[in-house]
The first five atom37 places (N, CA, C, CB, O) and aatype in JSON, in Angstrom:
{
  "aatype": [20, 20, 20, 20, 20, 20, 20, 20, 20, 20, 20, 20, 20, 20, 20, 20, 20, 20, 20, 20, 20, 20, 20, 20, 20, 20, 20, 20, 20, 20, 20, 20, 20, 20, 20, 20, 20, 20, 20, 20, 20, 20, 20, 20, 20, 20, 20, 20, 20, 20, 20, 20],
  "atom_mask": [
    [1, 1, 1, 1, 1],
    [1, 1, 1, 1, 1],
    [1, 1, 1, 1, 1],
    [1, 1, 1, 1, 1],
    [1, 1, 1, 1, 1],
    [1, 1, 1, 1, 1],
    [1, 1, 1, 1, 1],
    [1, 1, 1, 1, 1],
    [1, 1, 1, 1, 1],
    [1, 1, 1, 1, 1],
    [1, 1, 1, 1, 1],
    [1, 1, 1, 1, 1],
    [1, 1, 1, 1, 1],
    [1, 1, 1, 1, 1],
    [1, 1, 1, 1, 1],
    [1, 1, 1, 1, 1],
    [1, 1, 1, 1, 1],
    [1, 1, 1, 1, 1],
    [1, 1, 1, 1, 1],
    [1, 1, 1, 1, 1],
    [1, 1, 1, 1, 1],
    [1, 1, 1, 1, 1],
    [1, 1, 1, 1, 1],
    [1, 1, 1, 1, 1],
    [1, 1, 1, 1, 1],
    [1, 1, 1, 1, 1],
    [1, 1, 1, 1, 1],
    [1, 1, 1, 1, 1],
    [1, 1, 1, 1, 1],
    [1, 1, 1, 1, 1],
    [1, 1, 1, 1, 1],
    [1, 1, 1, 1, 1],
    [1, 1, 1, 1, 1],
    [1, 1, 1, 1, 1],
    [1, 1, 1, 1, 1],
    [1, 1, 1, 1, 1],
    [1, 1, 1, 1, 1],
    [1, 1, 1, 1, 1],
    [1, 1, 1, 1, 1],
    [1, 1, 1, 1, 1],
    [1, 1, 1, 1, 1],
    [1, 1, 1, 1, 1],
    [1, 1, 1, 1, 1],
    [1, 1, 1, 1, 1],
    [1, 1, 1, 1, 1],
    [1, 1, 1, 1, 1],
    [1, 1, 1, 1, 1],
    [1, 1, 1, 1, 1],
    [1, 1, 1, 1, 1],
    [1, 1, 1, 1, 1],
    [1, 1, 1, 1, 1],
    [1, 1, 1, 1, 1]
  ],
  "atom_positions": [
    [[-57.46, -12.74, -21.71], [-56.42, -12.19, -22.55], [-55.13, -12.97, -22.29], [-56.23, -10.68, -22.29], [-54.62, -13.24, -21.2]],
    [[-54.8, -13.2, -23.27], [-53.37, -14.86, -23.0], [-52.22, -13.14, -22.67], [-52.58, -16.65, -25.56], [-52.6, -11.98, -22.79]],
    [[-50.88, -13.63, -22.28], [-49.59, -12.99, -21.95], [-49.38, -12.33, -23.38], [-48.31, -14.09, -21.41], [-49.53, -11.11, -23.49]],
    [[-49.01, -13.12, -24.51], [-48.52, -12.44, -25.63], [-49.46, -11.27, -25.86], [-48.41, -13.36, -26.84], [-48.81, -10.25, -26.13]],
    [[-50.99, -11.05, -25.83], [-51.45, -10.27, -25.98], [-51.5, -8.83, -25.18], [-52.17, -10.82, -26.12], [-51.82, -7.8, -25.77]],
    [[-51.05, -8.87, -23.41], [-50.96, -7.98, -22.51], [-49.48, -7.55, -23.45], [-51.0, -8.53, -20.74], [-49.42, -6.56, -24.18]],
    [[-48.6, -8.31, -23.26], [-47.13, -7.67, -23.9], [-47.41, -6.77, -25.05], [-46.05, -8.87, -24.51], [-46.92, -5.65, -25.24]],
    [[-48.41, -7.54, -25.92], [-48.65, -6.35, -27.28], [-49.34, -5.03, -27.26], [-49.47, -6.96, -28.37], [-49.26, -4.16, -28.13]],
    [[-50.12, -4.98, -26.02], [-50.61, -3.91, -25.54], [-49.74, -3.17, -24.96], [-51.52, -4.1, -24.82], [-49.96, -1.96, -24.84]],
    [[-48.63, -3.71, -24.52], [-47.67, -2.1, -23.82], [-46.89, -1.86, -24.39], [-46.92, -1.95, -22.54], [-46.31, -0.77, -24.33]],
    [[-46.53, -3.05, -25.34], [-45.83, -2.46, -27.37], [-46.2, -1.18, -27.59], [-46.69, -3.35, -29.04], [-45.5, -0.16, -27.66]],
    [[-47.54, -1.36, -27.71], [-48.72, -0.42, -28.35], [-48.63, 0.86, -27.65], [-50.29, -1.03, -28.16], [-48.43, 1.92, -28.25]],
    [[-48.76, 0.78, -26.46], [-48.72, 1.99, -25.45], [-47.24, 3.28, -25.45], [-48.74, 1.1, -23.85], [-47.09, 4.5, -25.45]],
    [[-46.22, 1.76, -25.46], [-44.88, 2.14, -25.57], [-44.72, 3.21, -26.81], [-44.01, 0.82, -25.77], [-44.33, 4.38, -26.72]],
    [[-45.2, 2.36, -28.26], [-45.2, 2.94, -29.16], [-45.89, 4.68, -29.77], [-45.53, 1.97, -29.58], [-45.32, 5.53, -30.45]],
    [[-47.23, 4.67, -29.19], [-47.77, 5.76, -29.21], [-47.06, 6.96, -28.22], [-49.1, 5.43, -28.92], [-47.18, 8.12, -28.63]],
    [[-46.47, 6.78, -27.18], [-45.8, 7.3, -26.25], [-44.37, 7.79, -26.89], [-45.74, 6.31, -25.14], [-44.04, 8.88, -26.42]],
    [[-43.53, 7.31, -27.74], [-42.35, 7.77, -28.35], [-42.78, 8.19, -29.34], [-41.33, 6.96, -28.59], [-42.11, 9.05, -29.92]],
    [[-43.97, 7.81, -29.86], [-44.46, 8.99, -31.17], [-44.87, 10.02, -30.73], [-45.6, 8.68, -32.13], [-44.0, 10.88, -30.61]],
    [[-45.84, 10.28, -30.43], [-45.86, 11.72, -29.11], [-44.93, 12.53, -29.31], [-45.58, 11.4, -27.46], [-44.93, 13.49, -30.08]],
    [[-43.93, 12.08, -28.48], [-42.86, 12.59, -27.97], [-41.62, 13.03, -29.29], [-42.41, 11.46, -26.88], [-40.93, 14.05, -29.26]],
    [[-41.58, 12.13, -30.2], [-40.94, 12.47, -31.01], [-41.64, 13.84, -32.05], [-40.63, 11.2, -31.56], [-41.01, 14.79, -32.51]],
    [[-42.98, 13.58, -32.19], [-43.21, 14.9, -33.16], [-43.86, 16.02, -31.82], [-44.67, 14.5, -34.78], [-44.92, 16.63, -31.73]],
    [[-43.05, 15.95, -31.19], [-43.5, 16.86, -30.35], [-45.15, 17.37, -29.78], [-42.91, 17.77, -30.93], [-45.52, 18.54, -29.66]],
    [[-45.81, 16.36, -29.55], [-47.02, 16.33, -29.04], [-47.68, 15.43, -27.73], [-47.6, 16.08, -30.09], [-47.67, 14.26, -27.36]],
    [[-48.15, 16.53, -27.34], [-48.88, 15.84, -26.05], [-50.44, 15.42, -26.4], [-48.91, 17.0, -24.67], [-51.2, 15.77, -27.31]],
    [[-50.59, 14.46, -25.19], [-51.9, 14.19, -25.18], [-52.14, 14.95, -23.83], [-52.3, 12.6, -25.29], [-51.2, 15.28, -23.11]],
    [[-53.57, 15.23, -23.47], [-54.31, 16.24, -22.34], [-53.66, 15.08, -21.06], [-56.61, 16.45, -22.51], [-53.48, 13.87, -21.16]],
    [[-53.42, 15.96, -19.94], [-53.06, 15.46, -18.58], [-53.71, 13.75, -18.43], [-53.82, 16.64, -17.32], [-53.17, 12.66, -18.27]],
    [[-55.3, 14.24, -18.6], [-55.98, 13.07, -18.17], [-55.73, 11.56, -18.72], [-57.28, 13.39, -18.4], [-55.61, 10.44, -18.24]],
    [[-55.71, 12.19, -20.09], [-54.99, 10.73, -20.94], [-54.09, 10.1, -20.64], [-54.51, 10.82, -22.08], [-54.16, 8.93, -20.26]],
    [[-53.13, 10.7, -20.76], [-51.58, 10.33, -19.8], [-51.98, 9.66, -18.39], [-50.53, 11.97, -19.33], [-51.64, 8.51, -18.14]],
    [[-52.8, 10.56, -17.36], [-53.06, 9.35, -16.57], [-53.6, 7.95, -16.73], [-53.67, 9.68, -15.85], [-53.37, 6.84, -16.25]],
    [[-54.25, 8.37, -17.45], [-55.14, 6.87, -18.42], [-54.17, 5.88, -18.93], [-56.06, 7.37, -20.07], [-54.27, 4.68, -18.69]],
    [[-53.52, 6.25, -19.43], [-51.92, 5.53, -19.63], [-51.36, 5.06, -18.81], [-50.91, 6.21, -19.98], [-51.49, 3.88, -18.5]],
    [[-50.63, 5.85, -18.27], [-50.03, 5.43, -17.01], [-50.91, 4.39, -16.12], [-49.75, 6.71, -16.2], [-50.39, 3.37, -15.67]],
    [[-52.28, 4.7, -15.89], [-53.24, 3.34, -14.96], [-53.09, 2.1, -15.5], [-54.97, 3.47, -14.96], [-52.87, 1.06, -14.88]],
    [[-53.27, 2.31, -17.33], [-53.31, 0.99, -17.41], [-51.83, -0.01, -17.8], [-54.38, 0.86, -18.4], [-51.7, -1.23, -17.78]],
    [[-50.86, 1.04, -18.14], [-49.65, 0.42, -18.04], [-49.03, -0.33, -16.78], [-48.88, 1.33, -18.35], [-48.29, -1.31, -16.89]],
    [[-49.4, 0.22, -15.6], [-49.46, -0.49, -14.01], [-50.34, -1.36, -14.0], [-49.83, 0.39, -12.78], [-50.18, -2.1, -13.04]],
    [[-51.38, -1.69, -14.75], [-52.37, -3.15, -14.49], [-51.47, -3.9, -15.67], [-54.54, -3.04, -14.9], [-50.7, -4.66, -15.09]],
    [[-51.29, -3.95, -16.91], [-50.64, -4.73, -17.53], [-49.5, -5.32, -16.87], [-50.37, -4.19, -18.53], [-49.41, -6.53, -16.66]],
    [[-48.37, -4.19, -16.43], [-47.62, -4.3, -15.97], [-47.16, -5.57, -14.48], [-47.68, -3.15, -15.99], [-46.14, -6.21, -14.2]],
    [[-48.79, -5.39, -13.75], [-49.19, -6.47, -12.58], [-49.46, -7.41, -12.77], [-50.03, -6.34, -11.85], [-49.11, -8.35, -12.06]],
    [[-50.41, -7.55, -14.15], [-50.79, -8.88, -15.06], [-49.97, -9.69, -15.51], [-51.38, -8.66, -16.15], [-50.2, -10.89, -15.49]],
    [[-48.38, -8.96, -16.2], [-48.01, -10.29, -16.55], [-47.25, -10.39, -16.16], [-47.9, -10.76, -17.53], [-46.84, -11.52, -16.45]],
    [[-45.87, -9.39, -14.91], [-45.23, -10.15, -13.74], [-46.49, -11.27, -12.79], [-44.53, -8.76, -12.62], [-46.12, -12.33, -12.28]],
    [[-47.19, -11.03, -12.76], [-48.2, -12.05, -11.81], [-48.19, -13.45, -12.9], [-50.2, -11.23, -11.52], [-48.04, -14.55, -12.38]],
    [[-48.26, -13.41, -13.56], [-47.89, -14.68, -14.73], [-46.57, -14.83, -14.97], [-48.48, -14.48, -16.21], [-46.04, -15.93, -15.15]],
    [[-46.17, -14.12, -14.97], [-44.64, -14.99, -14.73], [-43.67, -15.44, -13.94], [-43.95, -14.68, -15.11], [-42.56, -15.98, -13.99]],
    [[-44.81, -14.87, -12.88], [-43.95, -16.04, -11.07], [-44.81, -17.27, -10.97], [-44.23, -15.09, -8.9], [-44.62, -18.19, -10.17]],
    [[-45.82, -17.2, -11.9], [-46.79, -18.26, -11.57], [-46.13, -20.03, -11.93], [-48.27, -17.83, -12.61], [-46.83, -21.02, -11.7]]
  ]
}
């Protein structure tokens, strides 16, 4: 998965996350953790590419 594509994935994440939130809806606990896990691996992925 090249960088531009990890970035478009936490676009994506970002995005579903202020929609949520704006019409006033949650997703179940577990999901949200599911979120949150993989926003911390993206997140490791492409600071780790950009000290590289």
């Amino acid at each position: 998965m090249t960088t531009k594509e990890l970035l478009s994935m936490m676009r994506l994440l970002s995005a579903m996350e202020s929609a949520m939130l704006t019409v006033g809806k949650s997703l179940p606990d577990h999901l949200w953790d599911d979120v949150t896990r993989h926003v911390e691996i993206l997140e490791r992925e492409i600071l780790q590419r950009a000290t590289q």
